[in-house]
C-alpha positions in Angstrom: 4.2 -12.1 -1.5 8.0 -12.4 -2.9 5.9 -12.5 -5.9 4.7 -8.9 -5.7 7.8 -7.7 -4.5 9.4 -8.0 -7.3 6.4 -6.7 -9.5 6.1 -3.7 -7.6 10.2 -3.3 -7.2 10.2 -4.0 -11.8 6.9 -1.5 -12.4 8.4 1.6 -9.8 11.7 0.9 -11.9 10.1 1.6 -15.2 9.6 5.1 -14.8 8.4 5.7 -18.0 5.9 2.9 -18.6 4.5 4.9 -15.3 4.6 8.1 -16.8 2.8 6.5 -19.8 0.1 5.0 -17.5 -0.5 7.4 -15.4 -0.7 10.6 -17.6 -4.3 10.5 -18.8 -5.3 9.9 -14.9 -2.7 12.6 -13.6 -4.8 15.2 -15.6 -7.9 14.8 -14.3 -6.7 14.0 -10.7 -3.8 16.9 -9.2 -2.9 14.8 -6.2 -1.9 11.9 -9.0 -0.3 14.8 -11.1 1.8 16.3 -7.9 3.4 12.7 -7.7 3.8 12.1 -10.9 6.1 15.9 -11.5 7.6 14.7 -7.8 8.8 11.5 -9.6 10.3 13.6 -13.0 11.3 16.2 -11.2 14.1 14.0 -9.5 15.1 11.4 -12.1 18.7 13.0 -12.2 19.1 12.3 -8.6 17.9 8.5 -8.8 20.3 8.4 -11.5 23.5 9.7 -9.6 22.6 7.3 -6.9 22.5 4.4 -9.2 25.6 5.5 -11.2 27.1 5.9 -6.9 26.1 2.2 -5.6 24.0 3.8 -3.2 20.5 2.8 -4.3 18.9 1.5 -1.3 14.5 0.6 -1.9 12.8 -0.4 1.0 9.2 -1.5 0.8 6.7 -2.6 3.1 3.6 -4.3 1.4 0.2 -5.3 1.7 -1.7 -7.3 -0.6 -5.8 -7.0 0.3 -8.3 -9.7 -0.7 -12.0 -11.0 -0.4 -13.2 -14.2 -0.9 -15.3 -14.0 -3.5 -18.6 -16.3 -2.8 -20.1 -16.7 -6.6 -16.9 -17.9 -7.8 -15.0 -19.3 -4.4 -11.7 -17.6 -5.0 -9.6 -15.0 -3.0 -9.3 -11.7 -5.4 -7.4 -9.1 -4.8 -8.7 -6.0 -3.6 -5.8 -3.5 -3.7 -2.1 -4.2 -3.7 -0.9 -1.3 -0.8 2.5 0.5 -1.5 2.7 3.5 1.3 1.8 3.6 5.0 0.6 -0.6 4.9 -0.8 0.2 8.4 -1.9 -2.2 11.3 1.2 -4.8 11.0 2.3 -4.5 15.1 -1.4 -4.7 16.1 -2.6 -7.5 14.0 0.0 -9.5 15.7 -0.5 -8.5 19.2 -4.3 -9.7 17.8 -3.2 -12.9 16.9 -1.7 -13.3 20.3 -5.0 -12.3 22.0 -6.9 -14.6 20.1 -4.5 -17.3 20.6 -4.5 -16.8 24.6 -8.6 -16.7 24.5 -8.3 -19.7 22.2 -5.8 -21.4 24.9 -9.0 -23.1 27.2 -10.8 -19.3 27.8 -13.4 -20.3 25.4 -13.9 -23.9 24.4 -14.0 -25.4 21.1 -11.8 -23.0 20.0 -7.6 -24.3 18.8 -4.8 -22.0 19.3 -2.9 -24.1 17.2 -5.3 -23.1 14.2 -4.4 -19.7 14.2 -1.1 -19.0 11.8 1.7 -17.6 13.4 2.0 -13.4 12.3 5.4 -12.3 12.4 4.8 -9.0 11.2 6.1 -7.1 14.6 10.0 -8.7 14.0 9.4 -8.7 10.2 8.5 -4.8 9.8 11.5 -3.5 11.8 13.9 -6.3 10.3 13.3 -5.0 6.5 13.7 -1.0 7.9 16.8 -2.1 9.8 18.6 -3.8 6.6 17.5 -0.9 4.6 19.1 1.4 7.6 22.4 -0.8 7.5 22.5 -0.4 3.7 22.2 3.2 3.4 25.8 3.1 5.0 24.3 6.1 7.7 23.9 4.1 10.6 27.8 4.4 11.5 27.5 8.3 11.3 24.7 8.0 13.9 21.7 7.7 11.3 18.3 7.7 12.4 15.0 6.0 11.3 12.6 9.2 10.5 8.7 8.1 11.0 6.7 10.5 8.6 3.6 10.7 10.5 0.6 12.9 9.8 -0.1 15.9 12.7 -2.4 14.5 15.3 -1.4 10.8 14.5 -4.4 8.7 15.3 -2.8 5.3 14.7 0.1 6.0 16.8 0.2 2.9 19.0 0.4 0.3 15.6 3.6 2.7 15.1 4.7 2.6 18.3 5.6 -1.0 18.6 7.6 -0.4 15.4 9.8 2.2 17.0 10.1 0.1 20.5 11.1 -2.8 18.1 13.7 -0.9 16.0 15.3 0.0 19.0 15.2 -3.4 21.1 16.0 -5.8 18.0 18.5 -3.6 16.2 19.5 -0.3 18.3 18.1 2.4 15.9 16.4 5.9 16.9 13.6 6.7 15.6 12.5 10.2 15.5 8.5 11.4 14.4 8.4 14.2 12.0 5.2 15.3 10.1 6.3 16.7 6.4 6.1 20.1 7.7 8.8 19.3 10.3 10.7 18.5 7.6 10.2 21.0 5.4 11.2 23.7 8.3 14.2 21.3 9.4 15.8 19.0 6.9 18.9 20.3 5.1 20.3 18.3 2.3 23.7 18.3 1.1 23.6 18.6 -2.7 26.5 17.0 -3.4 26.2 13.9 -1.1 22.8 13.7 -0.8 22.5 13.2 2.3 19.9 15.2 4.8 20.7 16.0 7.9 17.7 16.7 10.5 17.6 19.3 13.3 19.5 17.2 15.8 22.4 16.8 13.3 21.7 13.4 12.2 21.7 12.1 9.1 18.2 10.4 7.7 19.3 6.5 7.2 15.5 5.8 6.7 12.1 7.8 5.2 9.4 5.3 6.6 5.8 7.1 5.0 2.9 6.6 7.1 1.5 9.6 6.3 1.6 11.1 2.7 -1.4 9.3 0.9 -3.9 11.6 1.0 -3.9 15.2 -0.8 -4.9 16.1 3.1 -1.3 15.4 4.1 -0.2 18.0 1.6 -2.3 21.2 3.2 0.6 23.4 1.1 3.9 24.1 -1.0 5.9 23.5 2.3 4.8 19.5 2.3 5.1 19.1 -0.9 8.8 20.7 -0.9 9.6 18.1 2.0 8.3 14.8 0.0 11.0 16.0 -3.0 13.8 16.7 -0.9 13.2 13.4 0.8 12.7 11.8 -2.6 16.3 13.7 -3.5 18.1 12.4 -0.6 20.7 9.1 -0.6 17.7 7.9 2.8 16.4 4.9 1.9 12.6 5.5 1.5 9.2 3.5 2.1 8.5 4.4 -0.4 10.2 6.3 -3.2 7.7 8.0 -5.1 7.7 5.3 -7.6 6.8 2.6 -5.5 3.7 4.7 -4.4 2.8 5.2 -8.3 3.1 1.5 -8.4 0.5 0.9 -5.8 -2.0 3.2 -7.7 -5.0 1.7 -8.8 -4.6 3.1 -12.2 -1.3 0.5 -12.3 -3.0 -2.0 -10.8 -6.1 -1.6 -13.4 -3.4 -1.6 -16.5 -1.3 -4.9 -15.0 -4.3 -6.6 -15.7 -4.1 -6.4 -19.4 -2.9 -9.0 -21.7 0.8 -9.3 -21.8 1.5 -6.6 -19.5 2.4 -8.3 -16.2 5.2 -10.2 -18.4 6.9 -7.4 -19.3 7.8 -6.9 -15.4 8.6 -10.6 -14.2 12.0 -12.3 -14.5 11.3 -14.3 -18.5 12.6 -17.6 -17.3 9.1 -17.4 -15.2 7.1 -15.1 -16.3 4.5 -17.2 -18.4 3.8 -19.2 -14.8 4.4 -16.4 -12.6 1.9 -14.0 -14.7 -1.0 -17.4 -14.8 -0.7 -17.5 -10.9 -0.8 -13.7 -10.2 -4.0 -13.6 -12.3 -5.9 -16.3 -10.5 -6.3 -13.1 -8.2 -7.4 -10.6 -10.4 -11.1 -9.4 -10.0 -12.1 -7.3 -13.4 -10.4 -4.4 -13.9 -11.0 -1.7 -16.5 -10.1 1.8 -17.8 -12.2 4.6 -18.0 -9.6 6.7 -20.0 -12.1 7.7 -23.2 -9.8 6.4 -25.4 -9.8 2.7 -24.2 -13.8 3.3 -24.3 -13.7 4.6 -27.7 -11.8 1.2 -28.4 -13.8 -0.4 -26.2 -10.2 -2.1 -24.8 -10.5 -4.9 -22.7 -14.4 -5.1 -23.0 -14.3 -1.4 -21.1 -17.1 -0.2 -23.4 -19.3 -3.0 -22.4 -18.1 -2.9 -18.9 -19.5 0.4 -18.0 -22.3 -0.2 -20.1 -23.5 -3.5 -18.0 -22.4 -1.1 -14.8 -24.9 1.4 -15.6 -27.0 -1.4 -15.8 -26.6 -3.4 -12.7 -24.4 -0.7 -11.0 -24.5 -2.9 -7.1 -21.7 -5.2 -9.6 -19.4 -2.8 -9.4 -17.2 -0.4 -8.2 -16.0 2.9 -9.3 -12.3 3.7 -7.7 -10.2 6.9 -7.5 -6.3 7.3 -6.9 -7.1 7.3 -2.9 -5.4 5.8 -0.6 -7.0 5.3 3.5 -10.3 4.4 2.9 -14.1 6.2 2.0 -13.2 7.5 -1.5 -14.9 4.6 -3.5 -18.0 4.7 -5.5 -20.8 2.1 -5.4 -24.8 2.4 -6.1 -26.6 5.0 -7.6 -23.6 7.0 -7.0 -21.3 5.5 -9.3 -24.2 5.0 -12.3 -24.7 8.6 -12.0 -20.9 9.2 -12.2 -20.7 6.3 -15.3 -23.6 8.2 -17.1 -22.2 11.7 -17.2 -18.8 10.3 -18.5 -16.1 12.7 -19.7 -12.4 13.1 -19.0 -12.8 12.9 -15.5 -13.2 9.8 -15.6 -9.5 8.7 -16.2 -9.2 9.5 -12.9 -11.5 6.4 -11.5 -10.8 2.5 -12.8 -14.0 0.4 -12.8 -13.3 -2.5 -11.1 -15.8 -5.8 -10.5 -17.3 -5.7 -6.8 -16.0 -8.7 -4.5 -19.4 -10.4 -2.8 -17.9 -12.5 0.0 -19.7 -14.6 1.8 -21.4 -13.2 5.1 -20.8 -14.6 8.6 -22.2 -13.8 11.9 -20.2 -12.3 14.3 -19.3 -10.1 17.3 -17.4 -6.7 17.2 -15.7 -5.1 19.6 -15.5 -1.4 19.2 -14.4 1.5 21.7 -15.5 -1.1 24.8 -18.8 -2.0 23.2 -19.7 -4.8 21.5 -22.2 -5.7 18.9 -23.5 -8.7 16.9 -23.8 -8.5 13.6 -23.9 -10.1 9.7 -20.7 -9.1 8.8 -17.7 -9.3 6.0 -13.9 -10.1 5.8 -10.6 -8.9 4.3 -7.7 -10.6 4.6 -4.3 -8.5 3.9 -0.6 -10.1 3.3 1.8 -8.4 4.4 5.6 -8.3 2.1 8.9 -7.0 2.9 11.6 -6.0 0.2 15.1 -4.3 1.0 16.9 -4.0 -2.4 20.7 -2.4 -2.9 21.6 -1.8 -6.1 21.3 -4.8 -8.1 21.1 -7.0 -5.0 17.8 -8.0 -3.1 18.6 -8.2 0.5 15.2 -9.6 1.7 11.6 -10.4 0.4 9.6 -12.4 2.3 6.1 -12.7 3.0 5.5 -11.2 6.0 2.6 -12.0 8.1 -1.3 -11.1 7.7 -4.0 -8.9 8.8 -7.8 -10.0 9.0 -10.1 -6.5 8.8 -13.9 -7.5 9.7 -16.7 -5.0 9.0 -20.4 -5.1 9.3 -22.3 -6.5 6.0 -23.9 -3.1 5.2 -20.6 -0.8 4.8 -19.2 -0.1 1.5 -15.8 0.3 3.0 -13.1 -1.5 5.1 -10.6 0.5 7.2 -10.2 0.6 10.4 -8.7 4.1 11.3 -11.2 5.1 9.2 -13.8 3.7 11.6 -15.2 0.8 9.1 -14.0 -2.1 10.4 -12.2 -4.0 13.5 -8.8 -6.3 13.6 -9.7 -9.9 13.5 -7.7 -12.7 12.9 -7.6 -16.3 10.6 -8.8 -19.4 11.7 -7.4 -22.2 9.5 -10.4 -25.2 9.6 -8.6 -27.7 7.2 
């Protein structure tokens, strides 16, 4: 995961190799577009804080990948910039299966599970990232941006006890709205203060990825004053263009990911990142017209055997992708919208039988695995602080569903079991 880190950390930086990439998508998708404006509208302030010493990026990771059975390689399925959900309780699952594996059920190792630090390694890289915003002294406060109604509130929860317990730092809950109504930022230091009179040392996002989190101006208003404050933020708006799948779809193309990686390694480090790549390709028209990258011939064989492939928007959470008749239907009609969606080569991991556990009932079933890595990054100014690979998170969902999350009711927390 280091790896990643410092792609994602090198494309978020390039702000205008993201403007470039994302501007065909950003006008056929307004969620995209609202991000992108977010991101130009506050260039002079990222500047300031660069030109201050006070640049501060946090970011909390997660790399997803299938096995895939025809070729017997992990590929990646997404590369997670915002809200990288379910760290605390995949651990606290790797310590229940290790205590059922201890003699409760025989046959089974503890000692072939892999440790998962992700509940000290999560609330380590916000704490650094706290420390170097330099508001911790002035009584500075970790500020949880949570959607109304949090569902997922216990995976945060252990995040919060942690922060406190480990490192002595608040954490307060605020939706965007919250925000919007009680944030005050100090133009001149850029610092925002919140209704208790604290200043923000930390903007952790776990909400914020969906155009639902945005319901109106007021939201919207919060995410750029955030994104104009001196808080250290996970993530800046250009970390979560980073993670888009439109970036991930255009990394894939020839000498691209070397333009991002530090030269002395970037011929090695590029070969090894792309012995994870599934196919990836563009559905802006031009790069069909030019039929760049085989896209042409890509969604031309999609049409064809469309249960190949996938068709993916700039969505974050789950239940937005394509597959079937659906996405031939959407492949066939073409136009611009399309440079919302990338076209991306469907995973086919190998299917296992197993038994879920869901809201006290269990079930057998044929079923499918995703296994996420998780990566911590706390950068100050020139200097990286920490980047590390942080711990894992096994999603298992029944063969038949198209999609994986668990919040969004797809799948259930599982965990490795390492056989050689």
């Amino acid at each position: 995961m280091p790896l990643f880190n410092t792609l994602v950390d090198a494309v978020a930086a390039d702000e205008s190799y993201l403007e470039a990439t994302l501007r065909p998508a950003a006008a056929q998708d307004a969620f995209t577009g609202r991000l992108l404006g977010c991101l130009l509208a506050t260039r002079a302030q990222r500047a300031a804080l660069r030109d201050a010493g006070r640049e501060v990026v946090l970011g909390i990771h997660r790399s997803d990948y299938m096995l895939d059975a025809p070729s017997g390689k992990f590929l990646q399925v997404e590369l997670n910039t915002i809200a990288s959900s379910f760290g605390c309780l995949s651990a606290l699952m790797t310590r229940l299966h290790g205590y059922m594996a201890s003699g409760r059920i025989s046959g089974l190792d503890a000692s072939r599970l892999p440790p998962n630090p992700t509940l000290e390694h999560i609330p380590d890289a916000i704490a650094a990232a706290a420390a170097a915003s330099g508001h911790v002294a002035a009584g500075g406060v970790v500020v949880m941006v949570v959607q109304p109604g949090e569902r997922n509130a216990y995976d945060q929860q252990w995040i919060q006890l942690q922060l406190w317990e480990r490192h002595r730092l608040r954490t307060l809950r605020m939706t965007l709205a919250d925000i919007a109504a009680g944030g005050q930022l100090d133009a001149a230091s850029g610092t925002l203060t919140l209704p208790g009179g604290q200043p923000a040392a930390v903007f952790y996002f776990r909400a914020g990825y969906t155009p639902a989190d945005y319901p109106g101006e007021a939201e919207w208003a919060a995410r750029e004053l955030i994104e104009r404050s001196n808080a250290a933020k996970c993530p800046t708006v250009a970390y979560q263009l980073a993670g888009t799948k439109k970036v991930q779809q255009d990394l894939a193309g020839p000498g691209v990911l070397e333009r991002f990686l530090p030269q002395a390694t970037a011929a090695a480090d590029a070969a090894l990142l792309r012995e994870f790549f599934a196919g990836l390709w563009s559905l802006d028209p031009a790069d069909l017209a030019a039929d760049a990258g085989g896209a042409a011939a890509a969604v031309a064989d999609a049409i064809s055997r469309p249960e190949a492939y996938v068709l993916k928007p700039q969505r974050e959470g789950g239940g937005n992708n394509l597959y079937g008749e659906e996405l031939r239907a959407a492949l066939q009609k073409g136009g611009e919208e399309l440079s919302a969606y990338i076209l991306m080569q469907r995973i086919l991991p190998p299917v296992n039988r197993s038994v879920l556990v869901r809201n006290g009932q269990w079930q057998e079933a044929d079923t499918l695995s995703e296994l996420g890595i998780y990566g911590t990054f706390v950068r100050h100014n020139g200097s990286v602080l920490l980047s590390r690979t942080s711990g894992h998170l096994v999603r298992t969902k029944t063969a038949t569903s198209n999609e994986g999350g668990v919040a969004a009711g797809f799948a259930v927390l599982d965990s490795p079991y390492l056989l050689e």
